[in-house]
N, C-alpha and C positions, 0 to 999 in steps of 0.2 A: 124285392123292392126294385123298383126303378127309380132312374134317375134325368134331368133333362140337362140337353148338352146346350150350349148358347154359340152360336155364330157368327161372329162379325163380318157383314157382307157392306165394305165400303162406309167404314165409321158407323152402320148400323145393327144394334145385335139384333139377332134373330134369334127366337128359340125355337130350337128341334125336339119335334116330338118324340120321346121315350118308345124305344121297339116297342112292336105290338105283335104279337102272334095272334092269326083266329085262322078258322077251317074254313078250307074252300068252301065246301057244301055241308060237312059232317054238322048235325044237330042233336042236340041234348033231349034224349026221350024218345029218340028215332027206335023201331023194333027193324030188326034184320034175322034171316035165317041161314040154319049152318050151312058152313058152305062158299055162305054168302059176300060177297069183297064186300070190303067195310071200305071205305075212302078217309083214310085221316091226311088226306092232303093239308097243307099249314099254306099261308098264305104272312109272308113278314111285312112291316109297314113303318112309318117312323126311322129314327135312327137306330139303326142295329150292329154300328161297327164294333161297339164290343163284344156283339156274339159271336162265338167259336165254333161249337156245335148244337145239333138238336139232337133231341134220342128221343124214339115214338116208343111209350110204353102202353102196355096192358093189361088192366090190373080186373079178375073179378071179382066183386064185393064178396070182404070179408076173407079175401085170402092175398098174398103178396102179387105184386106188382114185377113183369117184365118186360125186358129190353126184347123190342122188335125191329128196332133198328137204330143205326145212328147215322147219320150225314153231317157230312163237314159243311159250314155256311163261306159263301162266295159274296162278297159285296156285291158284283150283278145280279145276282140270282133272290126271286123274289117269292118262288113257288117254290115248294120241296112236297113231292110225291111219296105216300108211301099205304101200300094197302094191306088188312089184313082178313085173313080167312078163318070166322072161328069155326069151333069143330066144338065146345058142347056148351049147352042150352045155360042161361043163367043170365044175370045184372054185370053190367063190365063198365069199367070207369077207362077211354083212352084218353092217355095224357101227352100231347108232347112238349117236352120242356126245352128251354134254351140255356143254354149256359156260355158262360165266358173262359177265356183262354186258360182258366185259374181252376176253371171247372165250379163256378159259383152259379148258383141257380140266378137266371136272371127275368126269366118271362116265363108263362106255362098257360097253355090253354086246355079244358078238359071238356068232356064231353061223356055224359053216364048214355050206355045202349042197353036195348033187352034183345038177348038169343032165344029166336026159341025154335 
């Protein structure tokens, strides 16, 4: 779940939009081949000072899901790179998710591909 944060700039609030993760370019239904760099670059937006870390996982349908990375979140920092190579043919769901300092799921963007 999200949540929105309010700002009082000069007696007037303001409300700040809830983080948003979405992919640079990565799209849902895209095909790739092995081998092939996948780009699950995350692109953050909104207010995101509660996010602590991101972890890009990899899951192919219908079998568990792993960590292929994790990066620490930087308040300047708005882009987080991270690419993968698969190596065999099938349905994959990349996830990367945000969490807070507490380690609580806070945002998560997904994106299903096909290897072939």
């Amino acid at each position: 779940g999200s949540y929105v944060t309010h700002v009082v700039v000069g007696g007037i609030v303001v409300e700040e939009a809830p983080c948003n993760l979405e992919y640079k370019a990565l799209q849902s239904g895209s095909t790739y081949q092995i081998g092939e760099k996948v780009k699950m670059h995350v692109i953050l937006s909104g207010n995101c000072a509660s996010i602590d870390k991101l972890k890009f996982i990899v899951q192919k349908i219908g079998e568990s899901g792993y960590v292929i990375g994790k990066e620490a979140v930087k308040v300047d920092k708005r882009i987080y790179y991270k690419k993968w190579s698969p190596i065999e043919i099938g349905y994959y769901r990349l996830k990367v998710s945000a969490y807070n300092v507490d380690g609580l799921l806070m945002e998560a963007v997904k994106a299903t591909v096909t290897i072939e």
